[in-house]
C-alpha positions in Angstrom: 103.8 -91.7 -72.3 102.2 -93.7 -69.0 102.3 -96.8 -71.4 106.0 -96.0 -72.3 106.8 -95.1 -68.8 105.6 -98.0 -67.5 107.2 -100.8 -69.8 111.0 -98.7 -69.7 110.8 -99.0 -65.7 110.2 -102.6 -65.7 113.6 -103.4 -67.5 116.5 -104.0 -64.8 119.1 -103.7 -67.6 120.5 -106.9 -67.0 121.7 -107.1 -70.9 120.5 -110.9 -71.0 118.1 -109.6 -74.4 121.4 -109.4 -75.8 122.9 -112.8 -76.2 119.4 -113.5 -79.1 119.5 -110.1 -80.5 119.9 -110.9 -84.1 121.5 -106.9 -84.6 123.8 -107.6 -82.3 125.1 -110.7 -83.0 125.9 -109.3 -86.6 127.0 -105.6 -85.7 128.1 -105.9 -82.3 127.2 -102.4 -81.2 125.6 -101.5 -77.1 123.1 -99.5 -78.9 121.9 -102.1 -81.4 120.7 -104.4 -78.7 117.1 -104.1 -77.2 119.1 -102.7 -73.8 120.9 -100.2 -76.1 117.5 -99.1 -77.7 115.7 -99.1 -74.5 118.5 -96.2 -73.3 117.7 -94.3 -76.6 114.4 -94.3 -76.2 114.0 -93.7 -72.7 116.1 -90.5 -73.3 115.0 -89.5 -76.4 110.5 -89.7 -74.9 111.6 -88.3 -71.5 112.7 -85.3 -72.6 110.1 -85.0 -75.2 112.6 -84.0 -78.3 112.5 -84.9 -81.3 114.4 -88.0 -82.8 117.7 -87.2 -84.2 120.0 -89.1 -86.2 121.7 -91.2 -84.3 118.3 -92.3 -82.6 116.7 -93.3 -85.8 119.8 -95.3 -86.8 119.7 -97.9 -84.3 115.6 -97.9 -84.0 115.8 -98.7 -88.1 118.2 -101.4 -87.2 115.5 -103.4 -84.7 114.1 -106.3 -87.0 111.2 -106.3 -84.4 111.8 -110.5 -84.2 110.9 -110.2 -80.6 113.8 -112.6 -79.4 114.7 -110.7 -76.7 111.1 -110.6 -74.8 111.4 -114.1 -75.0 114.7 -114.2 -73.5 113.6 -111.1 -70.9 113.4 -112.4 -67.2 111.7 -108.9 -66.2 108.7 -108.9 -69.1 109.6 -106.1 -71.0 107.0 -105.1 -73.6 109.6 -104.2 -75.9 107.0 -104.8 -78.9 105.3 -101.9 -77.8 107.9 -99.9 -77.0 109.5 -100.0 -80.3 106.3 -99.4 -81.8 106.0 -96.0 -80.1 109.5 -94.9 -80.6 108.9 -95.3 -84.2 105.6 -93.5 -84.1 107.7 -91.0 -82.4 110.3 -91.1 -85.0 107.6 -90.7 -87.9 106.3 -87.3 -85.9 109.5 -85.6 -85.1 112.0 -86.5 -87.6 112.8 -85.5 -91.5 113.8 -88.5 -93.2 116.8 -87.5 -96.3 114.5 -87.8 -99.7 115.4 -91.2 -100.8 114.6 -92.7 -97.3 111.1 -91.0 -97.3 110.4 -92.1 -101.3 111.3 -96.0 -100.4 109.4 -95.8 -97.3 106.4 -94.2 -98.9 106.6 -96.6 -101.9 106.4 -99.8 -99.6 103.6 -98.3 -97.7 101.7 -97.7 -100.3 102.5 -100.8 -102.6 103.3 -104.1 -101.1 99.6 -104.1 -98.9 97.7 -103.7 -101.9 98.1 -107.3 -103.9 97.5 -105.5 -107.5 99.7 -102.7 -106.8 102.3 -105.5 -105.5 102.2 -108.0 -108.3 102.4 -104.6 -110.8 105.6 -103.8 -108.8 107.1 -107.2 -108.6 106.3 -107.1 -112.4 108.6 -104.1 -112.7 111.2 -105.2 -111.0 111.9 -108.6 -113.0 112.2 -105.9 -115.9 114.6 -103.9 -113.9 116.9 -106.9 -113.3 119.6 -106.8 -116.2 120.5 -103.0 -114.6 120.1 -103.7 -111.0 123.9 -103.9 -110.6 123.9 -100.5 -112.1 121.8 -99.0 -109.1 124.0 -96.7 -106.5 121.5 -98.0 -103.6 121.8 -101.0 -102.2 117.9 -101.2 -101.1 116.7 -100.8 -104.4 118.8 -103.6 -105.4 117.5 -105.8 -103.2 113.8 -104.9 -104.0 114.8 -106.1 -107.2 116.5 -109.1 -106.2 113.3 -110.3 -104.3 111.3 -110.5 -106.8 110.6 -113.8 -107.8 111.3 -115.5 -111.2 107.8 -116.2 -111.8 104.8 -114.7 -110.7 101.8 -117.2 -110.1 98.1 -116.4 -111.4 96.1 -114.9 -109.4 93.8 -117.6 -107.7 90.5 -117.2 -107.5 90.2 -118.8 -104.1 91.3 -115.5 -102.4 88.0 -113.9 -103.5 85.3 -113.2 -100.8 83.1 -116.5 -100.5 82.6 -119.7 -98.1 83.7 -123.5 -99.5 81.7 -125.9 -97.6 83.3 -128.5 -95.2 84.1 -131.6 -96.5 81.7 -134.3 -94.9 79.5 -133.5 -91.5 80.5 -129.9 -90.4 82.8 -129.6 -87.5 83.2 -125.9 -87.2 83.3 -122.5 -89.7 86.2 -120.4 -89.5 87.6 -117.3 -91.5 90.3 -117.4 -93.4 92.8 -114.3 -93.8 94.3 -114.4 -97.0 96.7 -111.8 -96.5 98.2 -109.1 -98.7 101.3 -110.0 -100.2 101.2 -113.7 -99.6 98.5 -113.0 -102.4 100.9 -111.5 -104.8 103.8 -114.1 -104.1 102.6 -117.6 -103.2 98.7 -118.4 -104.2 99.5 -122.1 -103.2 99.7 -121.6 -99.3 96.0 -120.1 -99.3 95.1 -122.6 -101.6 96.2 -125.3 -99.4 95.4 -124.2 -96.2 91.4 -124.0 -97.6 91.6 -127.8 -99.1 93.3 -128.8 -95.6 90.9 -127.4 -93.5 87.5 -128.6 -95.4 89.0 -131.5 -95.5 89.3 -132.0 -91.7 85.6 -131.0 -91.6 86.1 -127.2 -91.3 83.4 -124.7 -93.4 85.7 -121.8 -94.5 85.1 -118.6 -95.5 87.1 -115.7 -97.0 85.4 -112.5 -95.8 84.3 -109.1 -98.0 86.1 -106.4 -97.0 89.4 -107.8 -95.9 92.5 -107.0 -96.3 96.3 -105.9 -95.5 96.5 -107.0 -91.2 98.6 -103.3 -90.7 101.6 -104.6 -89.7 104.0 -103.5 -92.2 102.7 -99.6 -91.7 102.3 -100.2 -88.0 106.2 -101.4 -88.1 107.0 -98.3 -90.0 105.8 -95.7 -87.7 102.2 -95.1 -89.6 99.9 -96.3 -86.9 97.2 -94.1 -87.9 97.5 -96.2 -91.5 97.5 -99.7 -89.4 94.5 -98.9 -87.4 92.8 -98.1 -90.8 93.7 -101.6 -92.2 93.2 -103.2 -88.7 89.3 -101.4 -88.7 88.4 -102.9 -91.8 89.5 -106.1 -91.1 87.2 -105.7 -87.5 84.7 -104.9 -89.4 84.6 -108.5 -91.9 85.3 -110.5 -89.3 82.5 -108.9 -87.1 80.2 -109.1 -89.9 80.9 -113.1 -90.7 81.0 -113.6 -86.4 77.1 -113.3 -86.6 76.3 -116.0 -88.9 78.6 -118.2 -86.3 82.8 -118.1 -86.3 84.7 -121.0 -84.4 88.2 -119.3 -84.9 89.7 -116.8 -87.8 92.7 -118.8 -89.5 95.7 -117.1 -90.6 98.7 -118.8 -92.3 100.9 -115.7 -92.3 102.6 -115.9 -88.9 103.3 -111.9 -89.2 100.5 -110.7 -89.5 98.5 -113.5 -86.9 101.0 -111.6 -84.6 99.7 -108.5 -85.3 95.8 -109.8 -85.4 96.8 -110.9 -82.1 97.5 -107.6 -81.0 94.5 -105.6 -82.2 93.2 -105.5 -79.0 96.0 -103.5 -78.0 95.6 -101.5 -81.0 92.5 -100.5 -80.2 92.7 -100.0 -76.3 91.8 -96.9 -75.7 88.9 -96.5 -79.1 85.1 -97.3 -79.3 86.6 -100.1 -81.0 87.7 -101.8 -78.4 85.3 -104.8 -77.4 85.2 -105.8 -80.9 88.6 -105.0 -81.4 89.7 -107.8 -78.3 87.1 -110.3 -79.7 88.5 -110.9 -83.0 91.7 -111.1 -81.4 90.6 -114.0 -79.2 89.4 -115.6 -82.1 92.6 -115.5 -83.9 94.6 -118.8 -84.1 97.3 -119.6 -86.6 96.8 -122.3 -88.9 98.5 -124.9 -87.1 98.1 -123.8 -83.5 94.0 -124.2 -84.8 95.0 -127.8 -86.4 96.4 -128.7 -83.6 93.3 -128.0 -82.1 91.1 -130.2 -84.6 93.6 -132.5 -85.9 94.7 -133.9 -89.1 92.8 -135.4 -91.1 93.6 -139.2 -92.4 97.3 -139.2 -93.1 98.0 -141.2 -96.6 101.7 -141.8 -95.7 103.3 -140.6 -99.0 105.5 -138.2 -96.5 106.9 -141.2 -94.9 110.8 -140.5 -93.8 111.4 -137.2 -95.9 113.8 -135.2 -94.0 112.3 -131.6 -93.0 114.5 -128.5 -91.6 111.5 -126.7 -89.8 112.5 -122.5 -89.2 110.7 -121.4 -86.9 109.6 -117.7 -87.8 110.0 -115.4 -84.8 106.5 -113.9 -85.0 105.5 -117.3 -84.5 108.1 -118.6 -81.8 108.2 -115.1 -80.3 105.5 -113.1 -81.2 102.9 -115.6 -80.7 104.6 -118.4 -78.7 103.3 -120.9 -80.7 106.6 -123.2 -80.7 105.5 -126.9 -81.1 102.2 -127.0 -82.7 104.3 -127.0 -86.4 106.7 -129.6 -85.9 104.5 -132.0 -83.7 102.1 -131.5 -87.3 104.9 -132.4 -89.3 106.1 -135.0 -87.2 102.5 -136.8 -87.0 102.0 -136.3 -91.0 105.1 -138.7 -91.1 108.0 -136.4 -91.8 111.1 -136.6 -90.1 111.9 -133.0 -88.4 115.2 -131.4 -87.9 115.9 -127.7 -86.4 118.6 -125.4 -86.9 121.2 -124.5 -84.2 120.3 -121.0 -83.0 116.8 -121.4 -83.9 115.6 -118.9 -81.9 117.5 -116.1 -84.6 115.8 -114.3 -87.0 116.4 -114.9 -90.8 116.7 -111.4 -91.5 113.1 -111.1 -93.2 111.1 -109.2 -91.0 108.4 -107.4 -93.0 110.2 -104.6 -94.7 113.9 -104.9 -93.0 115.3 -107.2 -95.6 114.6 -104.2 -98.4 115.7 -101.2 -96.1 118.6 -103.0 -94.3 120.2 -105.3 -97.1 123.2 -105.7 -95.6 122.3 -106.7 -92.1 119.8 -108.9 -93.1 121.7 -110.1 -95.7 124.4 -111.8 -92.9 121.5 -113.3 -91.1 119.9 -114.9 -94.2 123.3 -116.2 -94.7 123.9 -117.4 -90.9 120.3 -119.1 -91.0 120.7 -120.8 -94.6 124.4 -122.1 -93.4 122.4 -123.4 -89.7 119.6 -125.5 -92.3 121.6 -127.0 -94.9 123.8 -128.4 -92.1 121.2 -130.2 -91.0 121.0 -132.0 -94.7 117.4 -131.8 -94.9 115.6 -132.4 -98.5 112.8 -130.1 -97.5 112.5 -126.6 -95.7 109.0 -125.8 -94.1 108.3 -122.3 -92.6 105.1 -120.4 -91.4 105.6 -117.0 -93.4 105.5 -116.1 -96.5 108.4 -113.5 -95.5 110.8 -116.1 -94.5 110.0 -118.4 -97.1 111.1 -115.3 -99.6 114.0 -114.6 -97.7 115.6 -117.7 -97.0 114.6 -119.4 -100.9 117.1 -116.7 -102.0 120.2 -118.1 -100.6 119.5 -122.3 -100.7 118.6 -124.5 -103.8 116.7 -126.7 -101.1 113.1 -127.0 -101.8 111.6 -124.4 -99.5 107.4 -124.6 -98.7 105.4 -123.3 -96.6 104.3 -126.1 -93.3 100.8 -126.2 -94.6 101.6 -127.5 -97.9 103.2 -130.4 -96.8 100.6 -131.0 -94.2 98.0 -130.6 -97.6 100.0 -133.2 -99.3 100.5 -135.7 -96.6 96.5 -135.8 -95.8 95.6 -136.3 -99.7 96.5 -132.7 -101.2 98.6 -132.4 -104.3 102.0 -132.7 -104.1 103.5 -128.8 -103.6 104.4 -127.4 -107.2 107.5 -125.5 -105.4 108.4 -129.2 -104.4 107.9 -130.5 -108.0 110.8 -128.6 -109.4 113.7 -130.3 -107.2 115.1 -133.3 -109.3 116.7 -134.9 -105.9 112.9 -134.8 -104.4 111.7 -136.2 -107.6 114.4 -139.2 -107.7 113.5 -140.1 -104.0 109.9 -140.0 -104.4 110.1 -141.9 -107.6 
């Protein structure tokens, strides 16, 4: 309540958060801008009662994209305070049935990579009678599930691959949870990148899910669970020497980030705040190192760069992407508005189909008009999101930075006919 207290008095509700609030540009509603929430919740933990209805309408709407601290001239941590309010939420307030069996189901499934790929199996079965189903959200879990699962790659299992030529530093590299299930490439890449530049890389025993999605859902008990195990591989891997802990998943680098935080007030704590100094996302660290020899295949190719909000916002890592892209020899175009969210965020494009479905649709409209015969993005979320509503070849940055620097061309790239012509 001090840490709630504190963050609520320090907004002067000047209502500037509002004019990059993705919710708000779509529904237009006081209460689904940060400001709005900020009344809600400031009501709803002063008084110490329990959520109701209304409450827990307009704190599910929150896509958590963090566009309004960026905007915030006063500094509001509002990334902490939605966090509690949906802790809060989770404590005090009976979800209807359905809510609580989708909510338990994605808990449970999508940071477990077997349980994910068994689910997204499912779902492609389920697909002639999704237009049958009454709820909207189940329809879209359906409809995000891709057309074809890759094999599992061995590269995500626990061991080191050893720097290619003299040894310039060792790093770990998260693999993540459901990047696992949906995209093997972007691991895959980001390991032949990195030895390349000189970089010894190791996937460490005992990692897994970052705790974000249950963190985002309320379950913080279930996040620090995930976030402790993680502590406890990279802690283990620290000793033998660590230069940095790479993560190409710019959601859950975010939440890495933040397990200092996390952990602020546990035993944790000191080991909790070093791995989060160590965390750097993969091209905030290569921007550290630099590229390796660029082979110029990537000469001139038109790329529309997103910028994922947990990497613009979240992390403020704004630059470091395109000024990658840019050096690897692509030509780099942004979006208008690229400071709004695409309507992935975690879990929200499966629980709020219809909002996010207008922001997908915003985001897709602000690329394409930019003609670009590439899209690079940072998270596997966006990449998912946005894929579903362009035919341009979507990939994640690291993959075209793999390819440029003497990687294989990306197999998501092979596919586009128009790519294929250009290249030849």
């Amino acid at each position: 309540m001090a840490e709630a207290n504190q963050i609520l008095r320090a907004c002067v509700h000047c209502g500037m958060c509002t004019a990059t609030c993705p919710s708000y540009q779509v529904l237009g509603d006081e209460l689904d801008s940060p400001r709005g929430r900020i009344y809600l919740i400031k009501e709803m933990l002063e008084q110490g009662r329990p959520a109701d209805a209304k409450t827990v309408l307009h704190i599910d709407r929150c896509l958590s994209c963090l566009a309004c601290t960026t905007t915030c001239p006063s500094g509001v941590d509002y990334m902490h305070l939605i966090d509690q309010a949906r802790q809060h939420i989770e404590q005090t307030y009976k979800r209807p049935l359905i809510d609580r069996l989708l909510r338990g189901a994605l808990a449970r499934v999508i940071p477990y990579p077997t349980r994910f790929r068994l689910a997204l199996f499912a779902a492609r079965l389920a697909r002639p009678i999704a237009r049958l189903l009454p709820d909207a959200r189940l329809r879209a879990m359906i409809a995000m599930a891709p057309r074809r699962l890759p094999p599992v790659s061995r590269n995500d299992d626990p061991q080191t691959f050893a720097a290619i030529g003299p040894r310039r530093a060792r790093v770990a590299l998260m693999t993540g949870c459901a990047q696992k299930a949906l995209n093997t490439d972007i691991n895959d890449a980001t390991i032949r990148l990195l030895t390349r530049a000189g970089v010894e890389v190791v996937v460490p025993r005992g990692m897994g899910c970052c705790g974000a999605l249950t963190q985002h859902m309320g379950h913080e008990d279930r996040a620090r669970a995930f976030a402790a195990a993680n502590i406890h591989a990279f802690m283990a891997e620290k000793a033998a020497g660590l230069d940095a802990i790479v993560i190409n998943t710019s959601g859950c680098g975010t939440t890495v980030k933040d397990y200092g935080h996390l952990f602020a007030r546990d035993a944790m704590a000191p080991q909790a705040c070093e791995v989060a100094a160590l965390a750097r996302d993969v091209t905030e660290y290569l921007a550290e190192i630099g590229l390796p020899a660029i082979n110029g295949k990537a000469a001139g190719l038109r790329v529309a760069y997103h910028a994922a909000c947990s990497l613009q916002h979240g992390q403020k890592v704004k630059s470091a992407p395109k000024d990658l892209l840019i050096q690897a020899g692509f030509t780099v175009v942004e979006p208008v508005d690229s400071h709004l969210c695409c309507g992935s965020a975690g879990t929200y494009n499966l629980l709020q189909p219809q909002i996010s479905g207008k922001l997908r649709a915003r985001k897709v409209a602000a690329l394409e008009a930019k003609a670009p015969q590439i899209i690079a993005a940072g998270n596997i979320g966006c990449i998912s999101q946005i894929a579903l509503g362009t035919k341009v070849p979507l990939v994640h940055t690291v993959e075209l930075l793999d390819w440029a620097t003497g990687g294989p061309f990306p197999p998501d790239l092979a596919q586009s006919q128009t790519l294929a012509a250009v290249l030849g």
